[in-house]
C-alpha positions as CSV (number, residue, x, y, z in Angstrom):
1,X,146.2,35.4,-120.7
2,X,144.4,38.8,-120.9
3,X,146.4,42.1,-120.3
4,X,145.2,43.6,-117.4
5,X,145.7,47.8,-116.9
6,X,145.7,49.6,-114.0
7,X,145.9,52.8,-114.5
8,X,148.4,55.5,-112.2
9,X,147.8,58.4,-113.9
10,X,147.6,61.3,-111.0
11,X,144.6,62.5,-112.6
12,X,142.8,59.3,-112.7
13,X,143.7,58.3,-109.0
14,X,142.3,62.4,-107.7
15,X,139.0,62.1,-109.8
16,X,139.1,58.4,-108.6
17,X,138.6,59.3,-105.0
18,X,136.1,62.1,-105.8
19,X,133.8,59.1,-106.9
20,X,134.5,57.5,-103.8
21,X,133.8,60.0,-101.4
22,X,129.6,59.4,-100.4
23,X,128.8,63.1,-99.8
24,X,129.8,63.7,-104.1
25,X,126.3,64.5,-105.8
26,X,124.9,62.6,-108.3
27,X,126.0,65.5,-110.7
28,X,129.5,65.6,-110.5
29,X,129.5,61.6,-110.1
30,X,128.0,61.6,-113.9
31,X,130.5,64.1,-114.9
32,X,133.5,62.7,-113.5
33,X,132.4,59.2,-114.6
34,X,132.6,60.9,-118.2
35,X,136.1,62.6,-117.6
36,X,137.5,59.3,-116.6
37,X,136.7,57.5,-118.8
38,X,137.9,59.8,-121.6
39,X,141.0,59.2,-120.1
40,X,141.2,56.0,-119.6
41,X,140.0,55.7,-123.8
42,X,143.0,57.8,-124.7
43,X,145.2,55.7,-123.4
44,X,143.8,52.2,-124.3
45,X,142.6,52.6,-127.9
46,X,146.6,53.5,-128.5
47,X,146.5,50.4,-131.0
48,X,143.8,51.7,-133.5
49,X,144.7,50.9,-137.2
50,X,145.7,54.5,-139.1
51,X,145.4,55.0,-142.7
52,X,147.2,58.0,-144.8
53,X,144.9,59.9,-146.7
54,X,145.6,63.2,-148.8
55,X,144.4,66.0,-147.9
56,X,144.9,69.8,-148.5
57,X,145.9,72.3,-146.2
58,X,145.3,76.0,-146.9
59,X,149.0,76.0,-148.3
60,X,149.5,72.4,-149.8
61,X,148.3,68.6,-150.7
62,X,149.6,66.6,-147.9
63,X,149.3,62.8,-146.6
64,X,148.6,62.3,-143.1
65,X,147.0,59.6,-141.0
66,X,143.2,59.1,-140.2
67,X,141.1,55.9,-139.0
68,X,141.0,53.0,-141.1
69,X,137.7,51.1,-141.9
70,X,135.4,50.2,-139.8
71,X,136.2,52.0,-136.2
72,X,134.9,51.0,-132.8
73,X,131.6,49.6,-130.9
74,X,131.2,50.7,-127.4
75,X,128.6,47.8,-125.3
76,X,128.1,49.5,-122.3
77,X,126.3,46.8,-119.5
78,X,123.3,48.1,-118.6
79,X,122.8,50.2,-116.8
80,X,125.5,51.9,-114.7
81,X,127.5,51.1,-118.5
82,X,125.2,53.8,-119.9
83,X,127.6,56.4,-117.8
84,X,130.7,55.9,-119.2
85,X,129.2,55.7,-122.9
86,X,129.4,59.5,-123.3
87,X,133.3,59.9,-122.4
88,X,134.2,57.7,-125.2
89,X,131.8,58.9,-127.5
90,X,133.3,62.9,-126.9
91,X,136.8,61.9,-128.3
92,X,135.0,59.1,-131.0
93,X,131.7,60.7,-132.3
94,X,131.4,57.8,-135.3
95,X,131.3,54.8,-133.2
96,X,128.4,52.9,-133.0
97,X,126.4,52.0,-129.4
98,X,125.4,48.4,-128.6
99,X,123.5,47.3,-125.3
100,X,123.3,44.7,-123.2
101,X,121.4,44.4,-120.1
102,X,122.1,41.8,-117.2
103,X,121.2,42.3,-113.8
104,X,122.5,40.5,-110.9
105,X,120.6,37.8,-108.6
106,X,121.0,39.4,-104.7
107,X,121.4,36.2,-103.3
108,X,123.3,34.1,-105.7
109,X,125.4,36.9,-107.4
110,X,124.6,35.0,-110.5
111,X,124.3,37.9,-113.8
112,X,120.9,37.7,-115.4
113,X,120.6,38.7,-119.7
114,X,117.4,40.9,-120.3
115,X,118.4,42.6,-123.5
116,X,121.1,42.6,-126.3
117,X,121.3,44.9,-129.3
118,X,124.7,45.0,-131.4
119,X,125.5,46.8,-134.4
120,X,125.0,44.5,-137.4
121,X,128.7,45.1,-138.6
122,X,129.8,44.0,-134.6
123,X,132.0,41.5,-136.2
124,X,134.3,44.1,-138.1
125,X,134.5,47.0,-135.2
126,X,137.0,47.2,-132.3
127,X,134.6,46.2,-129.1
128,X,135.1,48.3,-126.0
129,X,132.7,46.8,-123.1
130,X,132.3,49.1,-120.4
131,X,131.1,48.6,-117.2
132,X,131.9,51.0,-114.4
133,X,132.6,48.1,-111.5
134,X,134.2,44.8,-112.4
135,X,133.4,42.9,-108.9
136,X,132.7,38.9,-108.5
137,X,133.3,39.4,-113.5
138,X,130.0,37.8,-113.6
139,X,128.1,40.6,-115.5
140,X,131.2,40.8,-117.4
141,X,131.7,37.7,-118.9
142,X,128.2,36.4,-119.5
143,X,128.4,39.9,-121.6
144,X,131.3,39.3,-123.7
145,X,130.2,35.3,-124.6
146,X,127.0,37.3,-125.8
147,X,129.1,39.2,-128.1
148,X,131.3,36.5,-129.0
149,X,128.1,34.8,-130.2
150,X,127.3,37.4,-132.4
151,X,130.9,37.2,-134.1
152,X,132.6,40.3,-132.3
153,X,136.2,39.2,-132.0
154,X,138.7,42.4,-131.3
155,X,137.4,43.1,-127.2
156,X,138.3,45.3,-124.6
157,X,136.8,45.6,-121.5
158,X,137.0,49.0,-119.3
159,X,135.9,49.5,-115.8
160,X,136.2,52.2,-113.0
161,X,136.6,49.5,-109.8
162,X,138.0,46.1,-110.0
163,X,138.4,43.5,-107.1
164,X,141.0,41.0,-108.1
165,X,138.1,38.5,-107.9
166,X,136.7,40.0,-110.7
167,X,140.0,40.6,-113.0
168,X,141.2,36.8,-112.3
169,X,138.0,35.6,-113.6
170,X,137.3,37.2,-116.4
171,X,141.0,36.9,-117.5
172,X,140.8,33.2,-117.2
173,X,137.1,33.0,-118.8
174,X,138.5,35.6,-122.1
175,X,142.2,35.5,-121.9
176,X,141.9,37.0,-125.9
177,X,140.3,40.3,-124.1
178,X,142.3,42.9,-122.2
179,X,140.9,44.8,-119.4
180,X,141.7,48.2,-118.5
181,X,141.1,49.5,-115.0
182,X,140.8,52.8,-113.1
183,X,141.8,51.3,-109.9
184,X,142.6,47.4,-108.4
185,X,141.3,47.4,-105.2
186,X,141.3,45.1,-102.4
187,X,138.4,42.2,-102.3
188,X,134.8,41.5,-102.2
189,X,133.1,41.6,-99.2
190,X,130.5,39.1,-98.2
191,X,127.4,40.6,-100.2
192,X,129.8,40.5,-103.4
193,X,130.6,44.3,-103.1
194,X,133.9,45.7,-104.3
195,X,136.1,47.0,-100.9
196,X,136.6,49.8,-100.6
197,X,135.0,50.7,-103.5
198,X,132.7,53.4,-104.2
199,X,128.7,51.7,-103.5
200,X,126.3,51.2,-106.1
201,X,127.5,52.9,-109.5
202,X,124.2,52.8,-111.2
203,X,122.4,54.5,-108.5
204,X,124.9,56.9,-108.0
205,X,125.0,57.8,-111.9
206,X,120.7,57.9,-112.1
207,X,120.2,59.2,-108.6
208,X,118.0,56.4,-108.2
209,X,119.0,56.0,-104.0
């Protein structure tokens, strides 16, 4: 079964409930949206393959470690993804952005595919799906089969808000992907929206309501 992360750092948890808050501007919601997320990328990509190389120093030659091969893919879920892209991309400038854009059905809560561009070489990169709300895993599954069917193999998925709902069924539907979390919190309500939660990421992030 998948590893799922939830993560207590203080830091986390106090920009955590900044998001929450409805009176926090569009502006800071983007930036703290980064700031977690850089956080939360520290901690999960602890596993990344490390080469020596030689180098020299202004005093010596010296080994020392650095990436191996081919890095990471970040597949942000379009379009509230797109805000968490930046974070990652900060601490990993060479990895390459995929897209994949689903929307969800309002009365049946069913995920919708519109779009999906990988990197050619997706099945050689470390995949890290992001997705700032993991609610009824809908969105997030349909997303990773898509992947899977182009041959990407080594998944993670990071989100912001996850209701249990969400976590159990995307664990049972990929138990080979981890998911790493911001915050569990405590069900869906009736409309499929994560309580307590935090509203509409996307439209938070864009300023689009």
């Amino acid at each position: 079964m998948s590893k799922v992360v939830i993560f207590d750092h203080p830091l986390i948890q106090h920009k955590t409930t900044i998001l929450r808050k409805k009176t926090t501007p569009n502006k800071e919601f983007r930036e703290i949206v980064e700031e977690i997320t850089m956080l939360m990328c520290y901690e999960s990509l602890r596993d990344l393959p490390l080469e020596e190389v030689e180098i020299e120093t202004p005093l010596t030659k010296t080994k020392q470690k650095m990436l191996r091969g081919k890095k990471l893919a970040v597949v942000p879920i379009l379009r509230a993804g797109l805000g968490m892209v930046s974070g990652i991309q900060k601490l990993i400038p060479s990895a390459k952005i995929g897209h994949i854009g689903m929307y969800r059905d309002e009365e049946t809560l069913m995920p919708h595919e519109y779009y999906c561009k990988l990197p050619a070489d997706i099945a050689n990169r470390l995949i890290v799906v992001v997705d700032p709300m993991l609610a009824t895993g809908g969105s997030a599954i349909d997303a990773i089969t898509q992947i899977k069917s182009y041959g990407g193999k080594n998944i993670k998925f990071l989100c912001l808000i996850a209701a249990p709902e969400g976590t159990e069924a995307l664990s049972k539907a990929h138990p080979d992907v981890d998911i790493y979390c911001a915050n569990l919190d405590e069900c869906l309500n009736e409309n499929g929206y994560i309580l307590p939660g935090l509203g509409d990421a996307g439209d938070r992030i864009f300023g689009t309501k």
